[in-house]
N, C-alpha and C positions, 0 to 999 in steps of 0.2 A: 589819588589819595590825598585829603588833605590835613593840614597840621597835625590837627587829633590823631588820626590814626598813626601818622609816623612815629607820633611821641609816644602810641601804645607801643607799637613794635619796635622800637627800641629797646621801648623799657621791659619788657618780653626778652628781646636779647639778651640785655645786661644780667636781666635778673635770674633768667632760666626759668619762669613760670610760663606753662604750655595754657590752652586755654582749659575750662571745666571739663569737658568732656574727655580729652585725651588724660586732663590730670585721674579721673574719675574709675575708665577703663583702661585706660593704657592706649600709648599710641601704635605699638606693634615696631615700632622702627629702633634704630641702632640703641637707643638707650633703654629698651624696653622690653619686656618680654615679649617673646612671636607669639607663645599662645594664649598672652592678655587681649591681644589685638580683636580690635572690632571692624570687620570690615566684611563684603559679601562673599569672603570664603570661611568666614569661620559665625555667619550668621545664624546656621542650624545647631552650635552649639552652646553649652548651659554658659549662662554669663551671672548668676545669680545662685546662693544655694543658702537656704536654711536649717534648722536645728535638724537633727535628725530625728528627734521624734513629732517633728511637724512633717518633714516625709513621711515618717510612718503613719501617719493619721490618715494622710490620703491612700497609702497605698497596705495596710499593712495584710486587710483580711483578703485582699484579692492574690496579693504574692501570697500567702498562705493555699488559698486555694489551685492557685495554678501550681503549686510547689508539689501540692499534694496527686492534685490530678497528672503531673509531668511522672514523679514515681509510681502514681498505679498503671499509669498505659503506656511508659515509654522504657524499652529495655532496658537503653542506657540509665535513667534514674533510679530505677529497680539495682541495677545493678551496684551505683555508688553507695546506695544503702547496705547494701551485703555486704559493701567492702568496709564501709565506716564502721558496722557492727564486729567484723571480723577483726578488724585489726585495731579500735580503739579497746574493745573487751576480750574478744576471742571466744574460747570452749568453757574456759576455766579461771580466768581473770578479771580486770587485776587481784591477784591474790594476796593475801593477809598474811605478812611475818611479823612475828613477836619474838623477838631477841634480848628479853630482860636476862639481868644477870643476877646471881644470887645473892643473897645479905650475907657479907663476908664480917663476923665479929673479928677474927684475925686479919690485921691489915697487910700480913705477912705471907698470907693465902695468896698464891693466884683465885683472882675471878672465874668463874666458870659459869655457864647460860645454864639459867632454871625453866630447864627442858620440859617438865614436869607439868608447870605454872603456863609457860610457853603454850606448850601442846594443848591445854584447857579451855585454853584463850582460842585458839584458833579451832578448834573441836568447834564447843560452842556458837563462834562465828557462824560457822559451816550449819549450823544445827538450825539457826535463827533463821538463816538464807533461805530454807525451805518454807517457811514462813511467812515469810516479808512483806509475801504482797497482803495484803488486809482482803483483796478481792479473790485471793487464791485462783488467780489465770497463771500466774508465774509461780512453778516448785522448786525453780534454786532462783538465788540473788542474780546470776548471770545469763538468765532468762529476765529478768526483771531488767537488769544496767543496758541490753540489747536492744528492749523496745524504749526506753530514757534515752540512749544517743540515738536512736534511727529517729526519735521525733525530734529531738534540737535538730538533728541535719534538715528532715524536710520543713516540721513547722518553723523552725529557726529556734525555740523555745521548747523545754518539757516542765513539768510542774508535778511536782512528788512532795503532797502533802503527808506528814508525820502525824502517825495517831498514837498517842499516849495513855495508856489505861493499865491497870496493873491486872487486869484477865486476861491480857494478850500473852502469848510466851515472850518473855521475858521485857515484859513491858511497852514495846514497842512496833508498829507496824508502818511498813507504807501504802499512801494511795495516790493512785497515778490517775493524774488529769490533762484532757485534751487543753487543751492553749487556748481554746474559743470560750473554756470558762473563765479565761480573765479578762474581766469586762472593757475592752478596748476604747469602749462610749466616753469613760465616767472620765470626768477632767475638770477638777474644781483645789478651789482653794480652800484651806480648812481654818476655821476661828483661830487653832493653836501655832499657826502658822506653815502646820503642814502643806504638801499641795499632793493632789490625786493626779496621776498622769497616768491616762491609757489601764486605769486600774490597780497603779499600781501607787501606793501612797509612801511618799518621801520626808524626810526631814529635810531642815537647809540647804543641809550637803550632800542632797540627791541620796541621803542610806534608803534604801528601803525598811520599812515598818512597818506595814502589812499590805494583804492583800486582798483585793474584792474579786469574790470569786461566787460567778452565779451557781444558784444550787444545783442544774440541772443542767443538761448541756442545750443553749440555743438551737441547735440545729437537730434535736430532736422531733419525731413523727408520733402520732398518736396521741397526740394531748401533754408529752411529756415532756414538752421544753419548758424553759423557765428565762424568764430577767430579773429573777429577784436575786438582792445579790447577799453575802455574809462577808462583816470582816474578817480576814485568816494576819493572826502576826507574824511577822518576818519568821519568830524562829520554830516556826510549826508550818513552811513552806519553804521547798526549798526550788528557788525560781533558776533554772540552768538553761545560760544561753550564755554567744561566745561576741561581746561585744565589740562594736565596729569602729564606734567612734565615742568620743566621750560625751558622757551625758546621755547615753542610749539606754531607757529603762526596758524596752520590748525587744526579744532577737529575733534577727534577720534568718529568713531561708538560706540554707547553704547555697542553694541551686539560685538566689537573687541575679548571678551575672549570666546566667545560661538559660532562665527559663526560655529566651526566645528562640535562642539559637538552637535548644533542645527540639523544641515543637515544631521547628520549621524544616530540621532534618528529620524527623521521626514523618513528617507528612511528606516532606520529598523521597522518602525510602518507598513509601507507601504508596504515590503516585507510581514509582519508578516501576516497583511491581506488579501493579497492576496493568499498567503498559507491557511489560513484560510480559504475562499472562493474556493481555491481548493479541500481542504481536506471533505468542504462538499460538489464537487460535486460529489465524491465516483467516482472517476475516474476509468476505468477499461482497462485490455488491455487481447488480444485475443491472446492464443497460438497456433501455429500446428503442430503438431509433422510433421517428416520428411516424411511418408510413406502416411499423409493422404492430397487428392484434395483441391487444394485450391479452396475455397468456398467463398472467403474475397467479390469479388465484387459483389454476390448476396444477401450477407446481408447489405452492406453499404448503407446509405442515399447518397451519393457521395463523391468526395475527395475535400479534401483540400493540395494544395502543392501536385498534385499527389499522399499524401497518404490517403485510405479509410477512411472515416468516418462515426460510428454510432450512433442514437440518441435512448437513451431507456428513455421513460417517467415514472415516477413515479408508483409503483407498475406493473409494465408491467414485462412480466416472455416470457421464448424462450428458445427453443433447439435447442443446437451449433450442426454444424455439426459433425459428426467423425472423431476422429482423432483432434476435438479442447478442450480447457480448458479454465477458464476464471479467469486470475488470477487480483486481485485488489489491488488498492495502494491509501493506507490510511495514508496520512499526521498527521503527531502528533501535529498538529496546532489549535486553539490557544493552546503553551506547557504550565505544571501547573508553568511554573515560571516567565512567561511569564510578569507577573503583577509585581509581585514583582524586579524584574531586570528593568523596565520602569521605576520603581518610585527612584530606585538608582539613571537611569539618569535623570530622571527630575528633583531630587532635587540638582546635581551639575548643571545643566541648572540655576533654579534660583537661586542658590547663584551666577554664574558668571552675574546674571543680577541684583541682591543682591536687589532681592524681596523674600516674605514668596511661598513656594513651593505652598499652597493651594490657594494662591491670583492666581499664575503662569497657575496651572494646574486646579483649580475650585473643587477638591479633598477633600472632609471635613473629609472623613472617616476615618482618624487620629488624629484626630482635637475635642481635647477639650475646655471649659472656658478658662481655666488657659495656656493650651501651644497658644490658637490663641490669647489673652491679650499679654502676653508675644513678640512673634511674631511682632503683630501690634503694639506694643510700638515701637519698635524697627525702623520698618518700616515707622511707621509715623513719626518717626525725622529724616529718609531719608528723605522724601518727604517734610516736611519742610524745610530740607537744601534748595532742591533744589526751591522750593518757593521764598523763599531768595535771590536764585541765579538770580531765572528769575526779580524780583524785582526790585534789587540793578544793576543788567546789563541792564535791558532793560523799565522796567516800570515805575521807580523811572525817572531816564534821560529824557523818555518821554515825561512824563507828566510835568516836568519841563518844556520843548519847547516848550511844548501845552500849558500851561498856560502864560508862558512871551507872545507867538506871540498874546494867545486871550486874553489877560490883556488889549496890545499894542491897537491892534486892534478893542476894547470898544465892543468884542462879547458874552461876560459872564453877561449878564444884569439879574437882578430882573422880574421873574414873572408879578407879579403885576403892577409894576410901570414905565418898560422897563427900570429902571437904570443903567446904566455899573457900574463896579462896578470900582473901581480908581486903575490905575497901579501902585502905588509909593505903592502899598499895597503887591507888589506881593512876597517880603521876607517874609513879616507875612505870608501869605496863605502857601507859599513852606513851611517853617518849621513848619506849621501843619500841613502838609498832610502825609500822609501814608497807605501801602497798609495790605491790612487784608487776608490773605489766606485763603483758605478753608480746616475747619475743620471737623470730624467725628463722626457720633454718635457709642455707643460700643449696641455691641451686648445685655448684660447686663443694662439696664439705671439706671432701679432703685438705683444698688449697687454703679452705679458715685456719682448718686444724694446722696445717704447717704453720702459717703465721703466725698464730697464736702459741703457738709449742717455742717459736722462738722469740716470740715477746715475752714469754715465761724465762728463757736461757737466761736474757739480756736484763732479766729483774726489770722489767717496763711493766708489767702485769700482774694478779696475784690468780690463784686458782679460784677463789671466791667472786672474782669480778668478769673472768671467763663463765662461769655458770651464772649469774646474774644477768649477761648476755645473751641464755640461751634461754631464761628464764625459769631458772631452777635456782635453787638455795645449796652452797655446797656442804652447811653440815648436813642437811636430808641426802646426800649423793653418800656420803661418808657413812652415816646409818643403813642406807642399803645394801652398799659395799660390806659392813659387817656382818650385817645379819643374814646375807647373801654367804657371807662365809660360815657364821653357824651351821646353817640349812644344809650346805655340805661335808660340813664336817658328821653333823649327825648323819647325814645320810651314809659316812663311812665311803666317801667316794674323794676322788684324787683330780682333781683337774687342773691340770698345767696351766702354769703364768703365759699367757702370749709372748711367743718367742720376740725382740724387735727386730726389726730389718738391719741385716748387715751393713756396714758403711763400707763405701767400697776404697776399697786398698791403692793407696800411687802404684803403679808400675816399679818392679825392682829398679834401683841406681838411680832413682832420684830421690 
């Protein structure tokens, strides 16, 4: 080493400057992170990563297609969608409360809900619902909000175009489009400063502003696809996907961390089976030693591919000729670990779809009280999130525009009396309204109901927030409860209050 170099490493020393390269990736050693480290055990990983809508560019229509093809032919993907449909929407949610209270001229009045107003509002909802879809495939809203989250989960994106026209009932409809109508190609900057990404055209601050969306779907047969494209504005499209990272104007498949691991269990199931199916059909094959006549085409049924073929039926017995032997090959299929190795991969399967493995694969047989409680707690405020999500992006907004056009438009009337109800009302009605998701009974009820009867004791709870739990409303429980009691009362009939359970008494002398 001469001068020079001493006096670098030196000053190296003194200064703590490493050279470019370790300053650049990291050195992996005590002062550094281990998994910045660059070195021949960690050379097969990423060392480099881009915007994420520049990943998406490369990858977005092919993860789309394998997302799509994973749920048409793989049970397990089939099945996450029934569960995402089920439990983000359910049969009958999320449902519409309107809890406006009435115009009190005395301010010395209690408040009381304009049940009336209320009920009109939520009537009408329901009335619209049947509606909604513009293409009329969907007859309620919760047939329409089921096929909206099953495509964000597979395509990663759904797109529910608003069509506004006052020949619609009550002004308003929706239309549902595949995700390959938003032109993934178009990526340009625009004279006003706008910029097009993936179709999807931004201002500055990445808002959305509209959208290019071809007239026809690309992957139509028959002459009927299209690239021509139209601009749609933001607020006549409403784009629902669950973003991953910032800056991400196109959504990701849910299945993005499982496609592979999906396809490669659903094809090892399938090998494994049909091994199976081999291995019982006690396959056999026909030896001849060298000195003895072939004999092969007078015992064959005939050939297949030129080579002989024999069929031996069930308990049927035969003597080979001389000079053969009959050697057999017995597959070790189903193997005894066969079970146990499937359920390793099923259970990283659904964690990357970050459901409970037994919900995933229908499997109880590990499955007790306490681990599927646990489990489902967990689970279920996933599924609330994404409730929320669907909500506050797409249902809440909605029904905002539904209400101002049929306020405007005097088509929310009263029952009875055919009244509209008055539009200078419609801040009061929006900021009562809200949506109720759908909730779950537990396997256990009894041991809720205890809990909850004494988180009521202990004033921890109110009866309103108990029914919101199970996703019901408790003045609707209180209304049935009465009229439940008219019903009998007219009916002239007597039915005793449920006796409660006795408490049981200490033993006398203590």
């Amino acid at each position: 080493m001469n001068l020079t170099d001493r006096f670098a490493a030196a000053w190296r020393a003194l200064t703590g400057k490493r050279d470019n390269y370790a300053a650049l990736y990291g050195s992996g050693g005590a002062h550094g992170f281990a998994g910045g480290a660059v070195n021949r055990l960690t050379s097969s990983l990423a060392s480099w990563s881009g915007s994420v809508n520049a990943d998406l560019d490369a990858s977005l229509v092919v993860l789309r297609a394998r997302a799509r093809h994973l749920a048409a032919n793989n049970e397990h993907g089939r099945r996450f969608l029934t569960l995402v449909a089920t439990n983000v929407v359910g049969r009958t949610n999320p449902k519409l409360q309107v809890r406006a209270m009435r115009d009190q001229r005395d301010p010395n009045k209690p408040t009381t809900l304009d049940k009336s107003a209320n009920d009109a509002i939520e009537i009408h909802w329901e009335r619209w619902g049947r509606n909604a879809d513009i293409a009329g495939r969907h007859k309620t809203l919760y047939s329409l909000l089921r096929t909206v989250v099953k495509a964000a989960a597979r395509d990663g994106e759904a797109l529910v175009r608003v069509v506004r026209n006052r020949r619609l009932p009550y002004g308003i409809a929706l239309q549902l489009l595949e995700a390959d109508r938003l032109d993934e190609s178009l990526n340009q900057r625009l004279d006003n400063g706008n910029i097009i990404r993936q179709g999807v055209e931004c201002d500055s601050t990445l808002r959305p502003v509209a959208y290019y969306v071809k007239t026809a779907h690309p992957g139509e047969n028959h002459g009927m696809s299209s690239n021509v494209t139209e601009r749609v504005p933001a607020a006549d499209m409403y784009h629902l996907y669950l973003p991953e990272r910032a800056e991400q104007v196109r959504g990701i498949t849910w299945f993005h961390a499982v496609i592979m691991r999906g396809s490669i269990i659903h094809a090892f199931e399938e090998a494994a089976v049909i091994a199976a199916q081999v291995g019982a059909s006690k396959i056999a094959a026909l030896e001849r030693s060298e000195d003895a006549a072939d004999s092969t085409m007078s015992m064959s049924d005939g050939t297949s591919a030129g080579v002989p073929q024999m069929k031996v039926e069930a308990g049927e017995m035969f003597e080979l000729p001389a000079g053969y032997k009959l050697n057999s090959w017995n597959p070790e299929y189903p193997h005894a670990n066969f079970e146990s190795f499937l359920k390793a991969c099923l259970r990283g399967l659904a964690a990357g779809l970050d459901v409970a493995a037994h919900n995933l694969t229908g499997d109880m047989t590990d499955v007790n009280y306490s681990s599927a409680r646990i489990a489902e707690l967990a689970e279920r405020e996933a599924w609330m999130g994404l409730q929320d999500w669907l909500v506050s992006s797409f249902l809440q907004p909605l029904y905002e525009d539904w209400l101002a056009l049929s306020l405007l438009s005097g088509q929310i009337t009263f029952d009875i009396s055919g009244k509209a109800l008055p539009a200078d009302r419609y801040e009061k009605f929006r900021n009562a309204s809200r949506f109720q998701g759908r909730r779950w009974a537990w396997v256990d009820p009894m041991k809720e109901a205890e809990a909850q009867e004494k988180l009521l004791q202990n004033l921890l709870t109110s009866r309103t927030r108990i029914a919101a739990e199970q996703g019901e409303e408790f003045d609707d429980i209180l209304n049935e409860l009465a009229a439940e009691e008219a019903m009998i009362d007219a009916a002239g009939l007597d039915v005793a209050e449920p006796v409660p359970p006795k408490r049981p008494q200490p033993p006398e002398g203590e």
